[in-house]
N, CA, C and O atoms as a GROMACS GRO file, in nm:
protein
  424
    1UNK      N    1   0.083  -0.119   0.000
    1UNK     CA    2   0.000   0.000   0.000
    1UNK      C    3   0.087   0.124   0.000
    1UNK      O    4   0.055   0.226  -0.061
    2UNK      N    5   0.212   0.110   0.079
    2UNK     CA    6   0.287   0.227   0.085
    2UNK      C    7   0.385   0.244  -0.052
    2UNK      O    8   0.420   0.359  -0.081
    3UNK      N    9   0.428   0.137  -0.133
    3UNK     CA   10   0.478   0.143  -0.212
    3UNK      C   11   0.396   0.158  -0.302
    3UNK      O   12   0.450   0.196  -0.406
    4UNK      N   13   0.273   0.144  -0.309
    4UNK     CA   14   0.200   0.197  -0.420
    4UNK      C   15   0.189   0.334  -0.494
    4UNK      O   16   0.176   0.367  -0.612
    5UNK      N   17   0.201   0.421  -0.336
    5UNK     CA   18   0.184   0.585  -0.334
    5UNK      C   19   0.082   0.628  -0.328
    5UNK      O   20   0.068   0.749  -0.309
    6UNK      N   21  -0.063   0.513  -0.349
    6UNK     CA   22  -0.150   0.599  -0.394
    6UNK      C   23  -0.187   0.634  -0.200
    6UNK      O   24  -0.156   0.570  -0.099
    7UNK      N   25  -0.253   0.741  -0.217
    7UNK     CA   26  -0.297   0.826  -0.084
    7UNK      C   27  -0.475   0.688  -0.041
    7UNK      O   28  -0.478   0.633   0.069
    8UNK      N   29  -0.579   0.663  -0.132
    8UNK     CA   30  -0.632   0.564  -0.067
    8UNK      C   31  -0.633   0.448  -0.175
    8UNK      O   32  -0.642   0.451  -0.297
    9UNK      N   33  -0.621   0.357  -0.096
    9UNK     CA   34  -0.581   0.272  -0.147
    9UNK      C   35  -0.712   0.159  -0.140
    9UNK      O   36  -0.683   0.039  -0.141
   10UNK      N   37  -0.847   0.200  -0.133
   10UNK     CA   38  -0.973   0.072  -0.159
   10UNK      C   39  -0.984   0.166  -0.308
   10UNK      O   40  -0.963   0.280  -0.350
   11UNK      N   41  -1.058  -0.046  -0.382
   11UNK     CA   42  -1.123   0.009  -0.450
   11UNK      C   43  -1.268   0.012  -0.442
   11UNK      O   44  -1.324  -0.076  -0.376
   12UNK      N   45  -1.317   0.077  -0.484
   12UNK     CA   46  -1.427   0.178  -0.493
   12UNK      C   47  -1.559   0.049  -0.522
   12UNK      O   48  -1.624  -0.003  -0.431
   13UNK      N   49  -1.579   0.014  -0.694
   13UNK     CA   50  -1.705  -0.056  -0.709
   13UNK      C   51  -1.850  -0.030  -0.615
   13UNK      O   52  -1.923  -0.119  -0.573
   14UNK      N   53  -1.866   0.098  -0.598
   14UNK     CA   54  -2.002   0.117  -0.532
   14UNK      C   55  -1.991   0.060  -0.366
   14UNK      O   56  -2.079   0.049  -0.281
   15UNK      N   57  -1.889   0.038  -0.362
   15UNK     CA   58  -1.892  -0.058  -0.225
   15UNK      C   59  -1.796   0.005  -0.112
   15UNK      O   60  -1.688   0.053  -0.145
   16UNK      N   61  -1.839   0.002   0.027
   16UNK     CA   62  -1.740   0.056   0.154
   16UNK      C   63  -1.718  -0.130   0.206
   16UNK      O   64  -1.796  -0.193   0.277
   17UNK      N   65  -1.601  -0.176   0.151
   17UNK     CA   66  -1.632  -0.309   0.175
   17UNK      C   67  -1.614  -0.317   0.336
   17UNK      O   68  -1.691  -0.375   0.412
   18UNK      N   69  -1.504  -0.250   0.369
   18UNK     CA   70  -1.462  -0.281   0.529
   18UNK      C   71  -1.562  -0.324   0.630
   18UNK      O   72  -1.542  -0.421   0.702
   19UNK      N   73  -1.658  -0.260   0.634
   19UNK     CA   74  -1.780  -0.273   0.739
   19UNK      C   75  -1.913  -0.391   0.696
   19UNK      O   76  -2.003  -0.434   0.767
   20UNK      N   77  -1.880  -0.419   0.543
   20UNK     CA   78  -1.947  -0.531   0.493
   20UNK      C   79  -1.916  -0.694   0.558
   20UNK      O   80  -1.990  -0.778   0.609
   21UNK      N   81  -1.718  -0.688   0.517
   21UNK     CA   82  -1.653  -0.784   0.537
   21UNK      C   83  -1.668  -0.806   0.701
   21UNK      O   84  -1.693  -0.919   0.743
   22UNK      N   85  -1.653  -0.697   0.786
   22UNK     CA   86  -1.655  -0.680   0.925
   22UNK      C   87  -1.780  -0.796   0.997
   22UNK      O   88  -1.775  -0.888   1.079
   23UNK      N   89  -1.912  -0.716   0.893
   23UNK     CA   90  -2.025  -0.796   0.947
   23UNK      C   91  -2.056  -0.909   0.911
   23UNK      O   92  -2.135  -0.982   0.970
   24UNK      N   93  -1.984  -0.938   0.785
   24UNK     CA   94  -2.056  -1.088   0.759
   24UNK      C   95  -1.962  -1.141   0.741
   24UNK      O   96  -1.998  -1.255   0.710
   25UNK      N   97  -1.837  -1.137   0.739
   25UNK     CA   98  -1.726  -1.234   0.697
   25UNK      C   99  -1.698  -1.280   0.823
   25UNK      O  100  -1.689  -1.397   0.860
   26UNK      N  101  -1.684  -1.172   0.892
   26UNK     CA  102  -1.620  -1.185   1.046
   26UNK      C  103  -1.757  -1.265   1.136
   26UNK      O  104  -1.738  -1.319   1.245
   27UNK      N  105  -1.861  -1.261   1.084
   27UNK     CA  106  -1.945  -1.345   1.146
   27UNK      C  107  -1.951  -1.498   1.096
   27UNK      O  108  -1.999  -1.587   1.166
   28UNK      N  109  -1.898  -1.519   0.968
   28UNK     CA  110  -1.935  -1.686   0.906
   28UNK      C  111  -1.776  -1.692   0.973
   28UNK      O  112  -1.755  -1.805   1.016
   29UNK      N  113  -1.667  -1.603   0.992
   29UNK     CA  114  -1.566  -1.668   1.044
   29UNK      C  115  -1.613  -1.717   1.214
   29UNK      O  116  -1.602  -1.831   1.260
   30UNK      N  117  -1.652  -1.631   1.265
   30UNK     CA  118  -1.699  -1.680   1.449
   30UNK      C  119  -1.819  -1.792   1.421
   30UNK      O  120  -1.839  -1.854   1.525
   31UNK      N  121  -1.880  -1.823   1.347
   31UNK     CA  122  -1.963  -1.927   1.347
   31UNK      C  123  -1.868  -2.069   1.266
   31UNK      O  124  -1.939  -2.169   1.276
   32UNK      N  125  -1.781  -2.090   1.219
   32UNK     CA  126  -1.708  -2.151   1.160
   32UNK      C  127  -1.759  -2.220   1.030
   32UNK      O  128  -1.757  -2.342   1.013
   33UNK      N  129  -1.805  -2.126   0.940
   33UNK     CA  130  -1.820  -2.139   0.819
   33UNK      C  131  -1.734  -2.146   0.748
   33UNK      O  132  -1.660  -2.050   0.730
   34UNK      N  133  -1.716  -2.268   0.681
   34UNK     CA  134  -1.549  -2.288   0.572
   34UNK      C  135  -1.543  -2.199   0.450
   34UNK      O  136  -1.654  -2.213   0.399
   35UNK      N  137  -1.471  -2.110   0.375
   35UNK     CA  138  -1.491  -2.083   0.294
   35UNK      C  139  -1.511  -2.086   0.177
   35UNK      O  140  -1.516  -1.990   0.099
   36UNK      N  141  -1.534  -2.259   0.145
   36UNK     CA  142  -1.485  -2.360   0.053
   36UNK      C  143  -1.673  -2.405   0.051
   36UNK      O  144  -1.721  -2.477  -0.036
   37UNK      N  145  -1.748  -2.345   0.158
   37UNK     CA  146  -1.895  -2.404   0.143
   37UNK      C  147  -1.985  -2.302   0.075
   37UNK      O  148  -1.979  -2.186   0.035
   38UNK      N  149  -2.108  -2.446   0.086
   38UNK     CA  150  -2.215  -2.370   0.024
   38UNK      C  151  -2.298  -2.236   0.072
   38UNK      O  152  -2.360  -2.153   0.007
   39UNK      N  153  -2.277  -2.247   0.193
   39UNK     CA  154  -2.330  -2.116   0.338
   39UNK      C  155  -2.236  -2.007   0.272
   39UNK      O  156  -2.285  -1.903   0.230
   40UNK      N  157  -2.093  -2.035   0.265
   40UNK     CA  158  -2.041  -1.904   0.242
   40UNK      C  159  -2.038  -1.905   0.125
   40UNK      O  160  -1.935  -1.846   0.093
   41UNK      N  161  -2.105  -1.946   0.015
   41UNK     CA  162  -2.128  -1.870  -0.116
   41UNK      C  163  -2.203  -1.741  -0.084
   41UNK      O  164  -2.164  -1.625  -0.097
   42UNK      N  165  -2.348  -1.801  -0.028
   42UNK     CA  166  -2.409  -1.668  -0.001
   42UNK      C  167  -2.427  -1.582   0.068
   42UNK      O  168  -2.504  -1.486   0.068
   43UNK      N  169  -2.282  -1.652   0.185
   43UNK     CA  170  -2.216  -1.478   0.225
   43UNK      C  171  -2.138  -1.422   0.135
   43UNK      O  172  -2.121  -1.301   0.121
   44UNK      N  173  -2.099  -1.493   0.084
   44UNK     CA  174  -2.018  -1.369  -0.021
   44UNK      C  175  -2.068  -1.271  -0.112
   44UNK      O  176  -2.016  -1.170  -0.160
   45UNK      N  177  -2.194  -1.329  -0.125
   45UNK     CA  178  -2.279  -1.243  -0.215
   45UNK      C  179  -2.340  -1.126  -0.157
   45UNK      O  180  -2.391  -1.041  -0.229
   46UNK      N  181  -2.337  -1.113  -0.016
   46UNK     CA  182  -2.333  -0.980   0.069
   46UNK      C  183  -2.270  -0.909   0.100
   46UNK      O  184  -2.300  -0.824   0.184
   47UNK      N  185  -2.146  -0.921   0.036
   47UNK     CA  186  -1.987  -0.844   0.044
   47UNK      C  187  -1.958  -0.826  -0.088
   47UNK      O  188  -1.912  -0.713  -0.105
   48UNK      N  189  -1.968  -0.919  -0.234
   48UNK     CA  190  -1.921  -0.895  -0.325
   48UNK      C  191  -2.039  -0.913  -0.404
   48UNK      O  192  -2.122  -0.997  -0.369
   49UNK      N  193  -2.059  -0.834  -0.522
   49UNK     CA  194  -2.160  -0.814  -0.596
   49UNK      C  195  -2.135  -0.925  -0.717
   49UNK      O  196  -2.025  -0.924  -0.772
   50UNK      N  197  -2.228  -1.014  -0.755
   50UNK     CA  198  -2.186  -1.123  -0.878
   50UNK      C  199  -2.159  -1.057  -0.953
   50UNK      O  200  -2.061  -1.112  -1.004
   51UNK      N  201  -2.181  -0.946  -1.017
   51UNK     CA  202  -2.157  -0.896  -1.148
   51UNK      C  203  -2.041  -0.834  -1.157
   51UNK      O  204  -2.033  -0.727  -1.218
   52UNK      N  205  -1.940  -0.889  -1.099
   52UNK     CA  206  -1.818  -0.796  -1.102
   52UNK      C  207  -1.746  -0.876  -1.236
   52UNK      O  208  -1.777  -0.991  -1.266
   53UNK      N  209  -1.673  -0.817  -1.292
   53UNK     CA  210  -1.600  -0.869  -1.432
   53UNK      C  211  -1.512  -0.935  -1.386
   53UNK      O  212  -1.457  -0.896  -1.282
   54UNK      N  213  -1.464  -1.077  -1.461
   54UNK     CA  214  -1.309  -1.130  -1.423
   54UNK      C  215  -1.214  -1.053  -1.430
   54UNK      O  216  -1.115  -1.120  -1.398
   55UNK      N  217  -1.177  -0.928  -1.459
   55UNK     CA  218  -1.024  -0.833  -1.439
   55UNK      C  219  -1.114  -0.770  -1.272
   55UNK      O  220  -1.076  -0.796  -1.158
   56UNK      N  221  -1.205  -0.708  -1.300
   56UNK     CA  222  -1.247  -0.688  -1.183
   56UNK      C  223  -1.248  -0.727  -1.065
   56UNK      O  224  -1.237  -0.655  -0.966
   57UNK      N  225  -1.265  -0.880  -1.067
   57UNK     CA  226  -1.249  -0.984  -0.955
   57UNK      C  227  -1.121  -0.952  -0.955
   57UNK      O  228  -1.099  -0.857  -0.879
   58UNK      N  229  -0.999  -1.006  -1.026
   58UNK     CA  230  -0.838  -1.046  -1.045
   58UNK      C  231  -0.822  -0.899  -0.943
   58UNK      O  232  -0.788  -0.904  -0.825
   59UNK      N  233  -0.844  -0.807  -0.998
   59UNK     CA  234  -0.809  -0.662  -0.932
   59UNK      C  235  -0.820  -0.674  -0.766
   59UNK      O  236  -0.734  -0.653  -0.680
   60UNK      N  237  -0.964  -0.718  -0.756
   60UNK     CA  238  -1.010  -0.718  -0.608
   60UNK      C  239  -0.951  -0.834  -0.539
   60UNK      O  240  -0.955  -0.817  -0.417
   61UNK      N  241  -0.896  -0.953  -0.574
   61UNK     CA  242  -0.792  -1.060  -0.527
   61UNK      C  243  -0.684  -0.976  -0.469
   61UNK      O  244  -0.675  -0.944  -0.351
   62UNK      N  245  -0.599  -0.944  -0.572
   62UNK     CA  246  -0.477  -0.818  -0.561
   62UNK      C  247  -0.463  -0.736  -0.457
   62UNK      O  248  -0.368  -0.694  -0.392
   63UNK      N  249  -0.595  -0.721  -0.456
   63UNK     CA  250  -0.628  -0.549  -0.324
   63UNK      C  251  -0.620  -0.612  -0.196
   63UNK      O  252  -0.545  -0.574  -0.107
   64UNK      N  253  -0.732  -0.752  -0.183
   64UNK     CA  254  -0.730  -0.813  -0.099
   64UNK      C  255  -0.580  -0.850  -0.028
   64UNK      O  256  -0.535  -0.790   0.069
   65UNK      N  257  -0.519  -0.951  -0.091
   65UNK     CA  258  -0.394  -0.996  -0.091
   65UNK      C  259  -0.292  -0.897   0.014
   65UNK      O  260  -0.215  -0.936   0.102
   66UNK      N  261  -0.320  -0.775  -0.025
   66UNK     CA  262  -0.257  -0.654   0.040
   66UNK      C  263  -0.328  -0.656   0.198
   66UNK      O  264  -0.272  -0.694   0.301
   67UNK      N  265  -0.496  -0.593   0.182
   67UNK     CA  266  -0.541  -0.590   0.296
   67UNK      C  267  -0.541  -0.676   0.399
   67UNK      O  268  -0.563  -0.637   0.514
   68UNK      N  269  -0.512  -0.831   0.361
   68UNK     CA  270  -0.536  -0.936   0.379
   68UNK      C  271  -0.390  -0.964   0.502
   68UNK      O  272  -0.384  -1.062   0.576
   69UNK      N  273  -0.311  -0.881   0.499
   69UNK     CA  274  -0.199  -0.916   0.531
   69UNK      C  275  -0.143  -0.831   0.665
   69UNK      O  276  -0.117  -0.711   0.665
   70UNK      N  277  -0.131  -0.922   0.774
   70UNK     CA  278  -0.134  -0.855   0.926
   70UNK      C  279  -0.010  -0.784   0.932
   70UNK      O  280   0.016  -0.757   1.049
   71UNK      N  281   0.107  -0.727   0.821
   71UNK     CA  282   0.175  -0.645   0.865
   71UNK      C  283   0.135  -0.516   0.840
   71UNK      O  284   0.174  -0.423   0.911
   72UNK      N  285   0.033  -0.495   0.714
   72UNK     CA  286  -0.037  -0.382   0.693
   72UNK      C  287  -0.105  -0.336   0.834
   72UNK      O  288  -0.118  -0.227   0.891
   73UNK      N  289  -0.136  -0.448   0.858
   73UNK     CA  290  -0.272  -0.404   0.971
   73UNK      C  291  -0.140  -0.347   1.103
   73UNK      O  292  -0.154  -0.244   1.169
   74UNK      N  293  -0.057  -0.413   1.112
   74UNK     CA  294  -0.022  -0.380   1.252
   74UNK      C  295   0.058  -0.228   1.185
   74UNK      O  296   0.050  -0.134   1.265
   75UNK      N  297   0.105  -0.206   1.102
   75UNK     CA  298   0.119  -0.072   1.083
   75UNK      C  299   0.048   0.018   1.102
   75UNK      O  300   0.089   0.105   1.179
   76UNK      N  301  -0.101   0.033   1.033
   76UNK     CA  302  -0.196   0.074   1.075
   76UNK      C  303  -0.222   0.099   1.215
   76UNK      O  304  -0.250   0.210   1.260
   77UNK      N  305  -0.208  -0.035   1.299
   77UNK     CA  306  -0.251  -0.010   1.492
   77UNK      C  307  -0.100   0.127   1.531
   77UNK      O  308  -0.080   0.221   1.609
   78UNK      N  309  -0.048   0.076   1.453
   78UNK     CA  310   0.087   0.139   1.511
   78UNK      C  311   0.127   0.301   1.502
   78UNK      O  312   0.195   0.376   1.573
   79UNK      N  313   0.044   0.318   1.371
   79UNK     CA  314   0.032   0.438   1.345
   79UNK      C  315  -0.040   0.522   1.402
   79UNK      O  316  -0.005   0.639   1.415
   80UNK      N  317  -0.207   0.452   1.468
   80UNK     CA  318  -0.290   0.543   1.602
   80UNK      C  319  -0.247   0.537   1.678
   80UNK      O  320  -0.281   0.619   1.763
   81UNK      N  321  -0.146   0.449   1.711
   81UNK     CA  322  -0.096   0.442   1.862
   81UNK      C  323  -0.031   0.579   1.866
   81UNK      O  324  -0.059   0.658   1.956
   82UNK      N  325   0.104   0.626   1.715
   82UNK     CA  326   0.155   0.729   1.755
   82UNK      C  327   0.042   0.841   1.744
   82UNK      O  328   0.099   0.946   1.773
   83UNK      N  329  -0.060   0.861   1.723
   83UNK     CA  330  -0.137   0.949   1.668
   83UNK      C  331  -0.188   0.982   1.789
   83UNK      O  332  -0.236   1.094   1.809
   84UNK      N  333  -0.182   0.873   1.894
   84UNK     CA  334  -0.301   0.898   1.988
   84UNK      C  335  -0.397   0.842   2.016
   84UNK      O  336  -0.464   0.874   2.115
   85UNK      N  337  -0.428   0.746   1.936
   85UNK     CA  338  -0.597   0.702   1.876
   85UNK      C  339  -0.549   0.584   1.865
   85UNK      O  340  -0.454   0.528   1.811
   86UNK      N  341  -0.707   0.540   1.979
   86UNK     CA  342  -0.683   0.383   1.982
   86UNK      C  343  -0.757   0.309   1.868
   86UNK      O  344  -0.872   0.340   1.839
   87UNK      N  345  -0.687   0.209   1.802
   87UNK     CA  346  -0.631   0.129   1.735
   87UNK      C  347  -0.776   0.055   1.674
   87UNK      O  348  -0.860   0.032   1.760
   88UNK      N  349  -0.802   0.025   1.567
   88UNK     CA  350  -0.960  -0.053   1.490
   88UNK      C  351  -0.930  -0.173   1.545
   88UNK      O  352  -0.810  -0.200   1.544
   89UNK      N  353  -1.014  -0.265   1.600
   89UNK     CA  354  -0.975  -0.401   1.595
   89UNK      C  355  -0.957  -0.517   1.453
   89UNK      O  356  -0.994  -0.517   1.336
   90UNK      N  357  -0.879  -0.610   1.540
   90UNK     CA  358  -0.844  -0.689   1.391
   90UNK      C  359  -0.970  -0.706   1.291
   90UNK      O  360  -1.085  -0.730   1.326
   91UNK      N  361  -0.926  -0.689   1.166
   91UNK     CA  362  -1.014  -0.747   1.038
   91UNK      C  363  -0.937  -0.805   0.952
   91UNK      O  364  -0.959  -0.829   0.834
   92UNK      N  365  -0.847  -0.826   1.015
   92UNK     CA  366  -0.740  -0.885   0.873
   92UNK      C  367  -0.817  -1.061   0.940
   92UNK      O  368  -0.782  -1.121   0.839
   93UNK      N  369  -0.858  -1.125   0.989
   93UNK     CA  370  -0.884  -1.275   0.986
   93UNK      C  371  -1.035  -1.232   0.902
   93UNK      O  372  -1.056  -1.311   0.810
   94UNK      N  373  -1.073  -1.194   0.908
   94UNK     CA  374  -1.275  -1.165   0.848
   94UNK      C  375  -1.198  -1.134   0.701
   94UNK      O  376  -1.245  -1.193   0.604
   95UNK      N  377  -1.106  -1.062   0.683
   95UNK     CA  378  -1.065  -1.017   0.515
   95UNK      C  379  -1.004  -1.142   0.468
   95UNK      O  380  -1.030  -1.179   0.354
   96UNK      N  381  -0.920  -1.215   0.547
   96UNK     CA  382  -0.860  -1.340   0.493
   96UNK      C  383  -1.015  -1.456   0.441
   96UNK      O  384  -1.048  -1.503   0.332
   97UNK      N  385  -1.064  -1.463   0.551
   97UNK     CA  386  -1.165  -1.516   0.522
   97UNK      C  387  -1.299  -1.478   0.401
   97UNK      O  388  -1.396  -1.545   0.366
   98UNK      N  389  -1.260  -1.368   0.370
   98UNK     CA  390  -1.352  -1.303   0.231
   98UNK      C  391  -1.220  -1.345   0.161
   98UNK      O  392  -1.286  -1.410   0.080
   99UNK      N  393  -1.130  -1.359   0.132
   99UNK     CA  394  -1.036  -1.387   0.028
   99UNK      C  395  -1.037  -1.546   0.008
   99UNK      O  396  -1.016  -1.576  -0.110
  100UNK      N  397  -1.044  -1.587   0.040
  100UNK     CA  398  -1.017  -1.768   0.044
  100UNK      C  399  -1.180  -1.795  -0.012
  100UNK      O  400  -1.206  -1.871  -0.106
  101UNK      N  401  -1.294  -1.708   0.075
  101UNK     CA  402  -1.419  -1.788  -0.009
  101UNK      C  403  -1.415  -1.695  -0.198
  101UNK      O  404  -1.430  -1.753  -0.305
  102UNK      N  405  -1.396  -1.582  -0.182
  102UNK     CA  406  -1.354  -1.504  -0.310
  102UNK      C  407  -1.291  -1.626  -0.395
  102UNK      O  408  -1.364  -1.670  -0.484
  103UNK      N  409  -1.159  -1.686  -0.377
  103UNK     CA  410  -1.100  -1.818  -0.471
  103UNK      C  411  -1.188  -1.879  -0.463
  103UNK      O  412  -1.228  -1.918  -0.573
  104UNK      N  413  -1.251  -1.914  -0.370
  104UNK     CA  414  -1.342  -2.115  -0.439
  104UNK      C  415  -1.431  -2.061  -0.441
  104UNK      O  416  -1.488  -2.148  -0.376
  105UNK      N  417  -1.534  -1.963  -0.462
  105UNK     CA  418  -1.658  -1.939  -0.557
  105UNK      C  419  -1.658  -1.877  -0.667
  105UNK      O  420  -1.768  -1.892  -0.720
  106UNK      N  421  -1.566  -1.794  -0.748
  106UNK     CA  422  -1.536  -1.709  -0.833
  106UNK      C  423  -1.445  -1.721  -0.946
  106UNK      O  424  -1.428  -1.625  -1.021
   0.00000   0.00000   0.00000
């Protein structure tokens, strides 16, 4: 994300995914929904819209891949810490878990 440069770094598609993934990913993850099932097909369809194009998807893999990854995140905690401001709780396991059902339904 930092080597990217860009200043924000989601993409867009009509969607604030963070608080999507938060509520339903992070919930089929605390209920132990595999991401490989039929239940979490149609959570995914409450986080990701079917009609997204295959470069579209490939793109949003990519993005994921990034978000997906707990050194981003602890940078992030690390950075409110110097700021002052306490820290979002984890979403990098609820984003991993939208990434893994993202591969086996898509």
């Amino acid at each position: 994300m930092v080597l990217s440069g860009e200043e924000n770094n989601r993409l867009e598609y009509g969607l604030d995914l963070r608080p999507l993934v938060l509520e339903h990913g992070g919930a089929a993850l605390s209920r132990g929904i595999a991401p490989e099932s039929a239940e979490a097909s149609l959570i995914l369809k409450r986080i990701i819209p079917d009609d997204l194009t295959a470069e579209e998807t490939a793109a949003l893999i990519t993005w994921l891949d990034m978000v997906a990854e707990p050194r981003v995140e602890r940078y992030w905690q690390l950075l409110h810490l110097l700021k002052g401001q306490k820290p979002s709780p984890p979403a990098v396991p609820a984003f991993e878990w939208l990434l893994a059902a993202l591969r086996a339904h898509r």
